[in-house]
C-alpha positions as CSV (number, residue, x, y, z in Angstrom):
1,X,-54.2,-21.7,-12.3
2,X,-56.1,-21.6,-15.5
3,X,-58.7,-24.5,-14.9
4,X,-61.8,-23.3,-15.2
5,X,-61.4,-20.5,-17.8
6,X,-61.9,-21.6,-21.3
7,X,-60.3,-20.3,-24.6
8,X,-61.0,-20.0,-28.4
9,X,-59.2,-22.8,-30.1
10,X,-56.5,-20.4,-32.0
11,X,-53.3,-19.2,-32.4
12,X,-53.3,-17.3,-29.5
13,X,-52.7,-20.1,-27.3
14,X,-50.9,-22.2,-29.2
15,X,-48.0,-20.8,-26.3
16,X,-50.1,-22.0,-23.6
17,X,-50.7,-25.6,-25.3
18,X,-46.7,-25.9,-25.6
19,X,-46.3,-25.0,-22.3
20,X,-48.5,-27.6,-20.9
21,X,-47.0,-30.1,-23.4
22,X,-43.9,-29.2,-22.1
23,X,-44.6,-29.3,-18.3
24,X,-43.9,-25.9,-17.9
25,X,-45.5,-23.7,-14.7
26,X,-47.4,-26.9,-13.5
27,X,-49.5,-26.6,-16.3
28,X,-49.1,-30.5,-16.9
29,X,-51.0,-31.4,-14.7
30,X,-54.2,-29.2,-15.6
31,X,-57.2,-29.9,-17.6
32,X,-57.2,-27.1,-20.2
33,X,-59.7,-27.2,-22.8
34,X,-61.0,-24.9,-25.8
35,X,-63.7,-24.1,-27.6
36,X,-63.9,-25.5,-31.0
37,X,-66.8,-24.2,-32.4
38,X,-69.7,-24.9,-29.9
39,X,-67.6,-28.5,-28.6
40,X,-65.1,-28.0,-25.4
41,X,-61.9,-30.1,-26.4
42,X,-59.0,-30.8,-24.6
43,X,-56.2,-28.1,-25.3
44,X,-52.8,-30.1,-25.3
45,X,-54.5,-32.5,-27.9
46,X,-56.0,-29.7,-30.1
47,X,-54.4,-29.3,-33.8
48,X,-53.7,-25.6,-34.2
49,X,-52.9,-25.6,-37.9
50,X,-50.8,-23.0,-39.2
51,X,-49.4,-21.4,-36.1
52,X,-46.3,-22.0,-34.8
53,X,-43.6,-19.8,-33.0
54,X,-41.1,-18.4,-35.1
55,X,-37.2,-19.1,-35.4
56,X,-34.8,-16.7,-35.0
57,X,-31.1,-17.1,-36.1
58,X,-28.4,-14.6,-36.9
59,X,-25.7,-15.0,-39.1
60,X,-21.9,-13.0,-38.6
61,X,-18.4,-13.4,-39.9
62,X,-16.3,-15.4,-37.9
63,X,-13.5,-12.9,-37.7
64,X,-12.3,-11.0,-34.9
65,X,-13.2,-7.5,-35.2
66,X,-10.6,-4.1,-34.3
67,X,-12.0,-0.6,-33.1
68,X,-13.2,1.6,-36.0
69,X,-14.4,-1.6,-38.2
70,X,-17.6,-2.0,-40.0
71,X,-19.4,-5.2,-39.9
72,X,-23.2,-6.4,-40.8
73,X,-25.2,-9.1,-38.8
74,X,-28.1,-10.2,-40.4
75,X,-30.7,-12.0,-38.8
76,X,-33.2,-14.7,-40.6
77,X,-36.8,-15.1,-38.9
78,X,-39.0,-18.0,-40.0
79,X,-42.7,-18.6,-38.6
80,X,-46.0,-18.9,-39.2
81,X,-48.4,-16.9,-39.0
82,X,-45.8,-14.1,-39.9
83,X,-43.7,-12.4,-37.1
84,X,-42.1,-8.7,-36.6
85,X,-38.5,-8.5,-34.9
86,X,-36.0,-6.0,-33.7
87,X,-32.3,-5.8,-32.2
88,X,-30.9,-4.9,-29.1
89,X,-27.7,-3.4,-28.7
90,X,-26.3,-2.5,-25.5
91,X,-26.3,0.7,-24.0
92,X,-27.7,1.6,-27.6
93,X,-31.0,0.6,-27.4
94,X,-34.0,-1.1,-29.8
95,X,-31.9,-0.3,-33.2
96,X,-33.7,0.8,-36.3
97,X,-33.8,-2.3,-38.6
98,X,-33.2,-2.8,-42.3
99,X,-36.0,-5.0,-43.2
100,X,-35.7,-7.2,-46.3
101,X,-38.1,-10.2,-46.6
102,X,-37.6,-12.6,-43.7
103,X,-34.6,-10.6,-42.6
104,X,-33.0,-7.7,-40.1
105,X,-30.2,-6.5,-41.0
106,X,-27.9,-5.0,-38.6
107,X,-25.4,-2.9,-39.4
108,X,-22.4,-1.3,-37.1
109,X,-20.1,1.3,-38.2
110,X,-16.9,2.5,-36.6
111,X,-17.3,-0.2,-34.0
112,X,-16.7,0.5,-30.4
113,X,-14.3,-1.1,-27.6
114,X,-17.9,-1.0,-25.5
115,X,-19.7,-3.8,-27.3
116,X,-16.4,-6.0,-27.1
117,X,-18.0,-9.2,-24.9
118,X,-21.2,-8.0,-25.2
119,X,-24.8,-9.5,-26.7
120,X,-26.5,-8.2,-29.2
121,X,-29.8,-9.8,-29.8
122,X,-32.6,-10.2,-32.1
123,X,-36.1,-10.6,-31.2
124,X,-39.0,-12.0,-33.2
125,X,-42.6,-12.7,-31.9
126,X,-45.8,-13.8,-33.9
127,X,-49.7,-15.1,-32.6
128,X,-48.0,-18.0,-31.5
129,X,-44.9,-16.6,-29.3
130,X,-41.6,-15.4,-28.9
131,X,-38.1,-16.6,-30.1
132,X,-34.6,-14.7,-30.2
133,X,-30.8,-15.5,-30.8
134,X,-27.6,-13.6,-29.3
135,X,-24.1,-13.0,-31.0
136,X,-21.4,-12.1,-28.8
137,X,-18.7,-9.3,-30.1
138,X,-14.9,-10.0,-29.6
139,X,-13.6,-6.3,-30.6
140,X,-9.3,-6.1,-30.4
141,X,-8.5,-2.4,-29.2
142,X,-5.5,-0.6,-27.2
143,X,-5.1,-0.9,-24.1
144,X,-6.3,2.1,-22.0
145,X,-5.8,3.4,-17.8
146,X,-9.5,3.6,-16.9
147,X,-8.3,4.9,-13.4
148,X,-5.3,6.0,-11.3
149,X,-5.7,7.0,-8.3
150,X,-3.2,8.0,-4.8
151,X,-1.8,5.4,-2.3
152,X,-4.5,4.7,0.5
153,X,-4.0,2.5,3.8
154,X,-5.5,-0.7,4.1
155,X,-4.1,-3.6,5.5
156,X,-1.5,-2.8,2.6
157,X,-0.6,0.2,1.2
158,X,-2.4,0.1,-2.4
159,X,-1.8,2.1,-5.6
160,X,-5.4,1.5,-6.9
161,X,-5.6,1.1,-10.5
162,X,-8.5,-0.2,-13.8
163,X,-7.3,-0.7,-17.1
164,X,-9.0,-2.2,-20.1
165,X,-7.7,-3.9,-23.8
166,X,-7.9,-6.7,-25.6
167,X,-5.6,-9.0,-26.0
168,X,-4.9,-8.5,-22.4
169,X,-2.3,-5.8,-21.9
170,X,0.6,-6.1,-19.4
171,X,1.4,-4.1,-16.5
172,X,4.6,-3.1,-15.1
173,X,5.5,0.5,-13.5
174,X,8.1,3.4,-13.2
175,X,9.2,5.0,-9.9
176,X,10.4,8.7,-10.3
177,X,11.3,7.7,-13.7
178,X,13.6,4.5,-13.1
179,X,11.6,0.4,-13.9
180,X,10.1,-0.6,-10.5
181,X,11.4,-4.3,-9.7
182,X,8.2,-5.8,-8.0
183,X,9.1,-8.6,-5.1
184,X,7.6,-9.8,-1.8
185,X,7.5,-6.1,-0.5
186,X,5.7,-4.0,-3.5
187,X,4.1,-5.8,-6.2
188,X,0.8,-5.6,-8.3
189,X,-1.9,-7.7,-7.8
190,X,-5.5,-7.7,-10.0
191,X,-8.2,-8.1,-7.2
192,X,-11.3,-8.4,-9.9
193,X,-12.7,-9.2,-13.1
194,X,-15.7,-7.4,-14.8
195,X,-18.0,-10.1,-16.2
196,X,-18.3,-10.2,-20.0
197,X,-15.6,-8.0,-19.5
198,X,-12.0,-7.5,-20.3
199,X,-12.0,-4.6,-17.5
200,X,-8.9,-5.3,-14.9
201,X,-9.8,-3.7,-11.4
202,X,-6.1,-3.7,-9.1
203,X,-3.7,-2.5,-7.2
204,X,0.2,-2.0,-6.6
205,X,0.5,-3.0,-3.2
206,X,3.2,-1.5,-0.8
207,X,4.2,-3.4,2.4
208,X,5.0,-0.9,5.4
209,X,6.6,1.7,2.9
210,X,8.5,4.9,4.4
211,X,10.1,8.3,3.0
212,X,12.7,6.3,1.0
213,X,9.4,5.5,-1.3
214,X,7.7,8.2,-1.9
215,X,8.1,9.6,-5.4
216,X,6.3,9.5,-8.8
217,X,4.7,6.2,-9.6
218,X,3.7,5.8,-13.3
219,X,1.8,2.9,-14.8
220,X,2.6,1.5,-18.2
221,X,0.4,-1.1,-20.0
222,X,0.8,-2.6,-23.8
223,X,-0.3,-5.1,-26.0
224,X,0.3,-5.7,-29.5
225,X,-2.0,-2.5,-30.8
226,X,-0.9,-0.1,-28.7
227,X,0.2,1.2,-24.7
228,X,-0.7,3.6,-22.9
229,X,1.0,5.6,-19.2
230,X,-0.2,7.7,-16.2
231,X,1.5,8.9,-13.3
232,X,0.5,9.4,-9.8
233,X,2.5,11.1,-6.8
234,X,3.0,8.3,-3.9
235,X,3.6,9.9,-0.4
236,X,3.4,7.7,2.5
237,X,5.7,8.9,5.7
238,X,7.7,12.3,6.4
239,X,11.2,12.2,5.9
240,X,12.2,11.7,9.8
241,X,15.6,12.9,9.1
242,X,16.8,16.5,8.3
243,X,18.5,15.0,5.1
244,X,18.1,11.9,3.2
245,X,20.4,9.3,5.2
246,X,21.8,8.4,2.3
247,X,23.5,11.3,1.4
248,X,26.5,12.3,3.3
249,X,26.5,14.5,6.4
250,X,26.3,18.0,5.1
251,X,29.7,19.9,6.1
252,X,31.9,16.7,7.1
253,X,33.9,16.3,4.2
254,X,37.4,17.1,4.9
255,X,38.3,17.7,1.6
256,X,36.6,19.8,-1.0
257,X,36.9,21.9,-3.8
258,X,36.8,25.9,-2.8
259,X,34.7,28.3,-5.8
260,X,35.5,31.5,-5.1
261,X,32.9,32.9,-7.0
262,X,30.0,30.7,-4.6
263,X,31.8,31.0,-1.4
264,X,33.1,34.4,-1.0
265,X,36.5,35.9,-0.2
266,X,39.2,33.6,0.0
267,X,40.8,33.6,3.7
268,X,44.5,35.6,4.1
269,X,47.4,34.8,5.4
270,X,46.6,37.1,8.5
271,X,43.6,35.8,9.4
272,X,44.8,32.2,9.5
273,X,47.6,33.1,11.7
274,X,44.9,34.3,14.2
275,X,42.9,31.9,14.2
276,X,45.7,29.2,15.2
277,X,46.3,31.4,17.8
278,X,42.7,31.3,18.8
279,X,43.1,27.9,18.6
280,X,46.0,26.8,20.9
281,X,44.9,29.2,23.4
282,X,42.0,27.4,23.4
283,X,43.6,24.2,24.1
284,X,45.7,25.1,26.8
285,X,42.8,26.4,28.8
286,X,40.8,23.3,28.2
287,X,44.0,21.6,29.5
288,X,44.2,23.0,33.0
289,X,40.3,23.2,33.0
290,X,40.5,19.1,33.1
291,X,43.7,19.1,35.4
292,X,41.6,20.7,37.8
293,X,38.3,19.0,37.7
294,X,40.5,15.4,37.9
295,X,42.2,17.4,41.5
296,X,38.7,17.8,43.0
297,X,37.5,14.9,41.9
298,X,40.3,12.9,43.5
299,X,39.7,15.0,46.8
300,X,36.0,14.2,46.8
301,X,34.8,11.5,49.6
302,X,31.9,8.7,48.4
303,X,32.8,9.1,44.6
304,X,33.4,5.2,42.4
305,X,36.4,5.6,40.2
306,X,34.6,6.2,37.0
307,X,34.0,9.5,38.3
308,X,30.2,9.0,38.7
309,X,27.9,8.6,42.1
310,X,26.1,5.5,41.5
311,X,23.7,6.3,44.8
312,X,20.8,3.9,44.2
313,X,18.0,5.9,45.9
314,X,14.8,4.1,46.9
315,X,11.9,6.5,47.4
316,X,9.8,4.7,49.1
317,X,7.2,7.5,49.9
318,X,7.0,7.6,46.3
319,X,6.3,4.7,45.6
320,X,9.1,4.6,43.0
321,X,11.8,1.8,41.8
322,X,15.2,2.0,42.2
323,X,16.4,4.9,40.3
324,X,20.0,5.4,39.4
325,X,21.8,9.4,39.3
326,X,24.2,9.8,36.8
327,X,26.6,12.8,36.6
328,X,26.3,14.3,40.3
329,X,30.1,15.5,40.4
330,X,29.2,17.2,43.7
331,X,29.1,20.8,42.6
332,X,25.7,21.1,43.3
333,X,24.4,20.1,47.2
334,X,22.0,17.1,47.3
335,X,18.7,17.2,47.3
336,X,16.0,16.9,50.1
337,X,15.4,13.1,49.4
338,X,19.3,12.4,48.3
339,X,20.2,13.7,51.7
340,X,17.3,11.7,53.6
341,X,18.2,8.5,51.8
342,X,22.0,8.8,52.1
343,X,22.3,6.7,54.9
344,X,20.7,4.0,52.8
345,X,23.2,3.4,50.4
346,X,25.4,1.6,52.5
347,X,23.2,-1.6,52.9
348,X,23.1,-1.3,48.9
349,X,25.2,-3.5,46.9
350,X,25.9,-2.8,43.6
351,X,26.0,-5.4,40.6
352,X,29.3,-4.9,38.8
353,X,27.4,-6.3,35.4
354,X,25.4,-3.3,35.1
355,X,28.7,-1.2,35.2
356,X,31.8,-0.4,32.8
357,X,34.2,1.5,31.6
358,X,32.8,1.7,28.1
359,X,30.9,5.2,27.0
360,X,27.9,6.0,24.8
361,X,28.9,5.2,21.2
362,X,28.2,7.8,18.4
363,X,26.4,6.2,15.1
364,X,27.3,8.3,11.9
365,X,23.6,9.5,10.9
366,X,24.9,8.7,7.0
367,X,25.4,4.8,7.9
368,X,21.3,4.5,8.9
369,X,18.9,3.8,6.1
370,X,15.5,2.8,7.0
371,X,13.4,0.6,5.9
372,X,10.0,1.0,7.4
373,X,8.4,2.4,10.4
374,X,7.6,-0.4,13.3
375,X,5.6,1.5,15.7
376,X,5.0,4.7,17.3
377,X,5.4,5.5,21.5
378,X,4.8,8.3,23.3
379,X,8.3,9.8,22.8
380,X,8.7,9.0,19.2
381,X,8.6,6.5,16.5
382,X,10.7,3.1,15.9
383,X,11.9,2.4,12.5
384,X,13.4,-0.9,11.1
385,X,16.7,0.6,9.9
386,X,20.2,-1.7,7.9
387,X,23.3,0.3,9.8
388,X,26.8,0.5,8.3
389,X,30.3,0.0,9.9
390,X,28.3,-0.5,13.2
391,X,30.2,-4.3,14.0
392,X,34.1,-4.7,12.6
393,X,32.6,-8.5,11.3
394,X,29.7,-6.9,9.4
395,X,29.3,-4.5,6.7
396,X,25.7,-4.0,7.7
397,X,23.0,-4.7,10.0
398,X,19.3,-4.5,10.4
399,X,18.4,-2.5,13.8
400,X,15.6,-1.2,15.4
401,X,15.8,2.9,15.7
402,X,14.4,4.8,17.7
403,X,13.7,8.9,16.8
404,X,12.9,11.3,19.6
405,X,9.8,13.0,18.7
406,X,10.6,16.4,20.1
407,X,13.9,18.1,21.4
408,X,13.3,19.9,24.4
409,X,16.0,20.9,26.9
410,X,14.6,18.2,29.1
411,X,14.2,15.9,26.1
412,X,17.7,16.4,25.6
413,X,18.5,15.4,29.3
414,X,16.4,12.4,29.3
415,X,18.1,11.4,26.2
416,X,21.0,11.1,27.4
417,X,20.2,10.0,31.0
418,X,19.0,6.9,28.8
419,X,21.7,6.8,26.8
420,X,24.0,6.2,29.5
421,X,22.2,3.9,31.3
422,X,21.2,1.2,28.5
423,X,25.2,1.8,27.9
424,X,26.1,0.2,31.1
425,X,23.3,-2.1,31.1
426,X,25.0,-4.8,29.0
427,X,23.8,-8.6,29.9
428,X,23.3,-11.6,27.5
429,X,19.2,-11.8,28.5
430,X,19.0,-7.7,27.6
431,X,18.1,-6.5,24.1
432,X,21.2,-4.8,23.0
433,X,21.5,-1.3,22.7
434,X,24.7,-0.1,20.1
435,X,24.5,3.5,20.7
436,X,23.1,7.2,19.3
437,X,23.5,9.4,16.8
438,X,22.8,12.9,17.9
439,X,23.9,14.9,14.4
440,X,21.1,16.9,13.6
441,X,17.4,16.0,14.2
442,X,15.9,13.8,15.6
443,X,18.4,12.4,18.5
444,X,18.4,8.6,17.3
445,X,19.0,5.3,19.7
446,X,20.0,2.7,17.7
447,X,19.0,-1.2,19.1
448,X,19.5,-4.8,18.3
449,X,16.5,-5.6,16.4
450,X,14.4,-8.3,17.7
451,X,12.3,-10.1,14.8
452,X,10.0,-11.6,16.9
453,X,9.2,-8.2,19.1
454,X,9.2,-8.2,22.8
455,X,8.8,-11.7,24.7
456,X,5.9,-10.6,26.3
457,X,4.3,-10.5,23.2
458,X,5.9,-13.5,21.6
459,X,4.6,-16.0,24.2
460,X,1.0,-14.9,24.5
């Protein structure tokens, strides 16, 4: 609010009478006067001869520029009464001017990547006010990896990456070496743009990746002057096998090529002779071994005919749910609460569907691949596997495995207590279970795998 406060008629407000002219700051509608001599006169009428603002206007090739070129901007200023000016560079500063009559000259040597997009401006300001004009840069360099840095969780896994050029470079990568073929499951995607920038901020995204991916990841961008590369290591899961499941089984191969110079002596005549001998002895005793376990277990009252006692027991002071006993040949003697629910069974019936002849099936650990871990329990960890040879109608199948976390003794026993148990429990309405693979670590279940998850979960 300037009403009220008087000025000398002179340049020096020859601002503040264009600004009221031009309705700026609500000046419009204040009454303004100066003095004029010893007379008070209105300001936005007053004739201020000789004083107005100066003009500013810079003149440049039309060319685009490379990195390492010269170039000169000059800028002409016109006003009256005369004005000083100066140019601003970015991240340079106020830069010293070459000052010929009405003109700044600005000149740039070795020209840098860092002023491509950018303003450069020149300033001129006399008694009357301020003017400027801007120039905009568009400098051509090589592309170049600002940043690279190692895989981190989010809701992806993501590769972070920034990488600058101009013309625009393209992106593609390398895995351990080999060209990375990007789909719905790993792909790159640029999540921002710098403004007045050619600055790409993104990332290579990896969707649930396991052991099978981790490697070397390098980047590689180009344009037409130039490419540059930089590798980063990529680890996201343990290997949850002893050997890659790709490979064969170490030691199966029936035939192979002997070196006697890697595998020692070479075996004699002798020495193979005993060990056939070894051998059949072997045999025969396993032989009457299993003639004599199938006497006593012919002789042996309360026994099914697959050999195994199916007593359901129901502990009721335990509050427990029907529990089935597998294995209980009758060497042992029963047990406390076997023996005080004994008389039980008999008003038990059994469903034959949860019963049959077949036995726990054995998955060659070399036919599972995974794909991707699914979750994690309290005994291990379920992987989304593809499984070879596993149905005679298919070649390969996805499946849901699951890997025991820790092999204990008891682990062991529960494992297979399990096993045998989802092996007879075959129904249409249960999710199936195909078998184990119990090579090496860890002991492996290997189930039908259910896209939609469990129907619990489905129909919430």
């Amino acid at each position: 609010i300037l009403v009220g406060n008087p000025f000398n008629c002179s340049c020096g407000v020859r601002w503040l009478q264009l600004w009221q002219n031009g309705s700026r700051a609500e000046l419009g509608n204040q009454s303004l006067g100066c003095w004029e001599g010893s007379a008070l006169v209105p300001l936005g009428s007053q004739p201020l001869r000789g004083c107005e603002p100066p003009t500013v206007r810079i003149e440049h090739p039309d060319m685009v520029l490379r990195q390492g070129d010269s170039v000169n901007l000059t800028c002409h200023i016109s006003g009256e009464p005369a004005a000083t000016g100066d140019w601003v560079v970015p991240d340079v500063g106020p830069e010293p001017p070459v000052l010929s009559e009405w003109e700044l000259v600005l000149e740039i040597s070795n020209i840098s990547s860092s002023l491509n997009h950018k303003d450069l401006t020149c300033r001129a300001e006399n008694a009357a006010g301020p003017a400027e004009d801007s120039v905009t840069l568009n400098v051509t360099f090589p592309p170049a990896i600002l940043l690279l840095h190692e895989a981190i969780p989010q809701h992806f896994w993501c590769i972070p990456f920034s990488v600058d050029g101009n013309p625009v470079p393209s992106i593609r990568w390398l895995f351990n070496g080999t060209a990375l073929a990007e789909g719905p499951y790993i792909h790159t995607r640029i999540v921002e743009y710098e403004h007045n920038s050619t600055v790409l901020h993104g990332c290579l995204e990896l969707n649930r990746p396991t052991h099978v991916n981790n490697g070397n990841y390098t980047l590689l961008v180009r344009n037409p002057l130039g490419s540059a590369a930089r590798s980063v290591r990529g680890r996201f899961m343990e290997n949850p096998f002893s050997f890659s499941p790709e490979e064969p089984i170490p030691g199966t191969s029936r035939w192979s090529t002997r070196n006697s110079s890697l595998e020692g002596p070479v075996e004699t005549t002798d020495e193979h002779t005993f060990g056939v001998s070894v051998a059949v002895a072997l045999a025969v005793f396993a032989c009457l071994f299993l003639s004599v376990m199938l006497i006593v277990l012919n002789k042996c009252g309360r026994r099914s005919k697959f050999g195994i006692n199916r007593s359901a027991v129901l502990a009721q002071e335990d509050d427990l749910a029907v529990s089935l006993h597998f294995m209980n040949l009758g060497s042992s003697p029963m047990s406390s609460t076997e023996s005080k629910l004994e008389g039980l069974k008999s008003n038990f019936i059994e469903n034959p569907q949860y019963f049959c002849d077949a036995c726990v099936h054995h998955v060659q650990r070399r036919d599972i691949v995974l794909k991707w871990e699914l979750g994690e329990g309290a005994f291990g960890k379920v992987f989304l596997a593809e499984c070879y040879n596993l149905l005679p109608e298919q070649e390969k199948m996805l499946v849901a495995v699951k890997a025991l976390k820790e092999v204990t003794e008891s682990a062991r026993l529960d494992f297979q207590r399990e096993a045998e148990l989802l092996t007879v429990l075959q129904h249409e309405h249960i999710v199936k279970f195909y078998g184990v693979c119990t090579e090496g670590e860890p002991l492996i279940m290997v189930f039908e795998y259910m896209k939609h998850g469990d129907l619990n979960r489905f129909l919430r």
